[in-house]
C-alpha positions in Angstrom: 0.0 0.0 0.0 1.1 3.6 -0.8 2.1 5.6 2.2 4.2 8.7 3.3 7.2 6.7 5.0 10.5 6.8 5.4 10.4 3.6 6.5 12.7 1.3 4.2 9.9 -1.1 3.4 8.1 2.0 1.8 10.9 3.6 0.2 11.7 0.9 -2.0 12.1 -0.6 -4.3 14.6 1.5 -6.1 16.7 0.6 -9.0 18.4 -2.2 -8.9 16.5 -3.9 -6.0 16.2 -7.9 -6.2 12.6 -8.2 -6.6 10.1 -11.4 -7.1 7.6 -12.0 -9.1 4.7 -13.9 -8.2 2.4 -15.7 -10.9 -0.4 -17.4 -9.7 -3.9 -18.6 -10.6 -5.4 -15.4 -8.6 -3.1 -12.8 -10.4 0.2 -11.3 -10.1 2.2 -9.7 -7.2 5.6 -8.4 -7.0 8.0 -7.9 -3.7 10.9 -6.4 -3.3 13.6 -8.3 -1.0 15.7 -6.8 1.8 18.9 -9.1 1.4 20.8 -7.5 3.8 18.3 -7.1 6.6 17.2 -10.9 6.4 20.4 -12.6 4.4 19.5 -16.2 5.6 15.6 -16.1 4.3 16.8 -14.7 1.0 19.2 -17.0 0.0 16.9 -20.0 1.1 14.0 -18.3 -0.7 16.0 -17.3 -3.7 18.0 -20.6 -4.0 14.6 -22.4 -3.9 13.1 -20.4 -6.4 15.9 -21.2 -8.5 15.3 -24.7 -8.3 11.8 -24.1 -9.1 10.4 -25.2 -5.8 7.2 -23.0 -5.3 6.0 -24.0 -8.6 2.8 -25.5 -8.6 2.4 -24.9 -4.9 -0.9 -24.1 -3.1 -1.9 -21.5 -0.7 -2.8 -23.9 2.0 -3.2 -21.6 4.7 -5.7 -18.4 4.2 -7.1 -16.2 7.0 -8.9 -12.8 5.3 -8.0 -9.9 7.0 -4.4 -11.5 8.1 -2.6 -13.3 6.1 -1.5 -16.0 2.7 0.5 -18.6 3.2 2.4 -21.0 1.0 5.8 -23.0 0.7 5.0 -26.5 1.8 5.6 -29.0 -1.2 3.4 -32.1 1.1 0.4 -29.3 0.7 -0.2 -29.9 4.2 1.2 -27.4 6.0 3.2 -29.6 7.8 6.4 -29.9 5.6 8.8 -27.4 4.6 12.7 -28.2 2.6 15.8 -25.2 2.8 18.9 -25.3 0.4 20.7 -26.5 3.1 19.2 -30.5 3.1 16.3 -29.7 4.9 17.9 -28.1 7.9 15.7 -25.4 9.4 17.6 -21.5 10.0 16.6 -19.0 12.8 14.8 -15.9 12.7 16.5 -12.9 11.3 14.9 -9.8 13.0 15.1 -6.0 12.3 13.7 -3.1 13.6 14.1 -1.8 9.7 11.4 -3.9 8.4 7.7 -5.0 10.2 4.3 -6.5 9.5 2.9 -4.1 7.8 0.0 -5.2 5.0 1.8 -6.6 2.1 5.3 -7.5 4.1 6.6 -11.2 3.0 7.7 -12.8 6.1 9.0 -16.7 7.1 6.4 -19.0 8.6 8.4 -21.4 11.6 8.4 -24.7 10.7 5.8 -26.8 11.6 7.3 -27.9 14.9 7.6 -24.5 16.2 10.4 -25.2 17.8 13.0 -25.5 14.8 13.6 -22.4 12.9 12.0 -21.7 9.3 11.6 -23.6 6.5 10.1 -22.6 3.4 7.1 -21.8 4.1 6.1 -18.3 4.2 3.3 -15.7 4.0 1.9 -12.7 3.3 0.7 -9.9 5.5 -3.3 -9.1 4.2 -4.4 -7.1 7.4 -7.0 -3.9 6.7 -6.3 -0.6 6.4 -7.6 0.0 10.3 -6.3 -2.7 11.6 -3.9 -0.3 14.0 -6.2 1.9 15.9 -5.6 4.7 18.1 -5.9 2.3 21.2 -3.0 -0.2 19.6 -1.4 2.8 18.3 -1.0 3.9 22.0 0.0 0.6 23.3 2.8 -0.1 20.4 3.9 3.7 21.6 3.6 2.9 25.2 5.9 -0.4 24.6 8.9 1.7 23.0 7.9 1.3 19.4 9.6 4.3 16.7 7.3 6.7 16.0 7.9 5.9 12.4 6.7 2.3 13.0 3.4 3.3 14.9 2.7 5.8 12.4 2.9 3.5 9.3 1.3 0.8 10.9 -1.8 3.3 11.4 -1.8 4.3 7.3 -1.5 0.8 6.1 -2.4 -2.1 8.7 -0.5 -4.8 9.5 0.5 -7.3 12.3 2.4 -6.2 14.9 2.3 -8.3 17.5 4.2 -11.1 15.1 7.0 -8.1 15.3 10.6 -9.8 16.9 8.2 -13.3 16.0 8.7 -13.7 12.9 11.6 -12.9 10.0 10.2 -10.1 7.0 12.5 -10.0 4.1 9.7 -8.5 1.6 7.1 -6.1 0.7 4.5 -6.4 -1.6 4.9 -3.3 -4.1 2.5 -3.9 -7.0 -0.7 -6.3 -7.3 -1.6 -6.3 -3.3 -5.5 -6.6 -5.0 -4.1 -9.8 -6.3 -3.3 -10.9 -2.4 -6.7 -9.3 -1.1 -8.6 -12.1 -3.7 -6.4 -14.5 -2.6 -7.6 -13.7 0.6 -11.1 -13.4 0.0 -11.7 -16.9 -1.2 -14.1 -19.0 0.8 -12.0 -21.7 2.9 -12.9 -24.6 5.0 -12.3 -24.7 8.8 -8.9 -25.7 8.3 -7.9 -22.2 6.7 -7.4 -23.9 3.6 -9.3 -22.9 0.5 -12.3 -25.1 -1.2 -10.5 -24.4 -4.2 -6.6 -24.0 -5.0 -5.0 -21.3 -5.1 -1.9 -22.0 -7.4 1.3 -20.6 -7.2 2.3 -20.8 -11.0 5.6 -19.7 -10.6 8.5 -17.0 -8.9 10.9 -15.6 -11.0 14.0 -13.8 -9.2 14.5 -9.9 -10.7 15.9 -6.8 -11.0 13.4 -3.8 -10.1 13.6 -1.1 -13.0 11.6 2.4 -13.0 11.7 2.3 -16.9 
C-alpha cells in the first residue's frame, strides 16, 4: 500500500532492488527483498526459487483480513525443505522492516520449535487494523514513532514483530493478495478451491 514513509519497506524498491515476481492462478504480485536485513531467508527463498520449488504450490493456509500462506511441497502445512538438506535456519529480526500489510515474512516450521523452513506468508491485514488504542499501546511499549505511524496508514500485524523474520514487501498487485484472501475456505484455513502458485521468477526492479 502507498504511504508517506521513510520507513525502508516503503521507500523501495529502487533501481536495482532484487525483486520477485509472483504468478499465480489469482493474479500477479511483486516484492521487493531486503537481502541484507534478512540474508539467511533470502538466499533460502532465492535458492529455492531457482530450483523451481514453489511452482505448482498451493496457498494452504488463508485467514482474510491476516494473512496468505504457501511454501509446503506435502500441501499440508506440515512440511517445509531449505537449500541447506532440509535443515531449518533462525529468525533474522530488524527493527528496519515490520508487519505491515503486504510484508513477505517466514512462517516457523511446523514444529515450532526449529527455525524456518520454506514456508512463508503474506501480511493481508486492513487498512484499520492499527487503531488509536493499539497505536498507544505499540507507543507505550517503546515502538519508533515511524513504526506506529505506518502501521496506522497501512495495517499490518504487529504483534508477530521480533516473531517472525520479514524480508519483503509487496509493491504492486496487493488486489491480487486481497482475492487471494477473500476466497471462501474450509475450517482448516485452507481454501475449497486451490490457489496456485504458478511460478516466482527472481529480478531486477527497473523504474523504466
Amino acid at each position: 500500500p502507498a504511504v508517506e514513509s521513510a520507513e525502508e519497506q516503503f521507500t523501495h524498491p529502487a533501481a536495482g532492488d532484487t525483486v520477485a515476481v509472483f504468478d499465480t492462478s489469482a493474479g500477479v504480485f511483486k516484492a521487493v527483498l531486503f537481502p541484507d536485513k534478512a540474508p539467511q531467508a533470502y538466499d533460502n527463498f532465492t535458492g529455492l526459487v531457482q530450483q523451481g520449488y514453489y511452482n505448482g504450490l498451493s496457498f494452504h493456509r488463508v485467514i482474510e483480513g491476516f494473512l496468505v500462506q504457501t511454501g509446503d511441497a506435502t500441501g499440508t502445512g506440515a512440511g517445509g525443505s531449505t537449500i541447506w538438506n532440509g535443515n531449518s535456519y533462525p529468525n533474522e529480526i530488524s527493527d528496519r522492516l515490520h508487519h505491515y500489510a503486504g510484508a513477505v515474512a517466514m512462517a516457523h516450521a511446523p514444529d515450532g520449535a526449529s527455525g524456518n523452513l520454506s514456508q512463508f506468508y503474506i501480511v493481508q491485514s486492513a487498512q484499520d487494523s492499527v487503531d488509536k488504542t493499539l497505536a498507544k499501546t505499540l507507543t507505550e511499549a517503546g515502538v519508533r514513532e515511524a513504526v506506529v505511524t505506518a502501521y496506522q496508514a497501512v495495517g499490518g500485524a504487529p504483534y508477530l514483530d521480533n516473531l517472525n523474520t520479514v524480508f519483503g514487501q509487496v509493491y504492486d498487485g496487493m488486489d491480487v493478495v486481497d482475492a487471494i484472501a477473500a476466497v471462501e475456505c474450509g475450517e482448516d484455513d485452507r481454501p475449497l478451491e486451490d490457489v496456485i502458485v504458478n511460478s516466482v521468477t527472481i529480478g531486477t526492479y527497473s523504474a523504466a
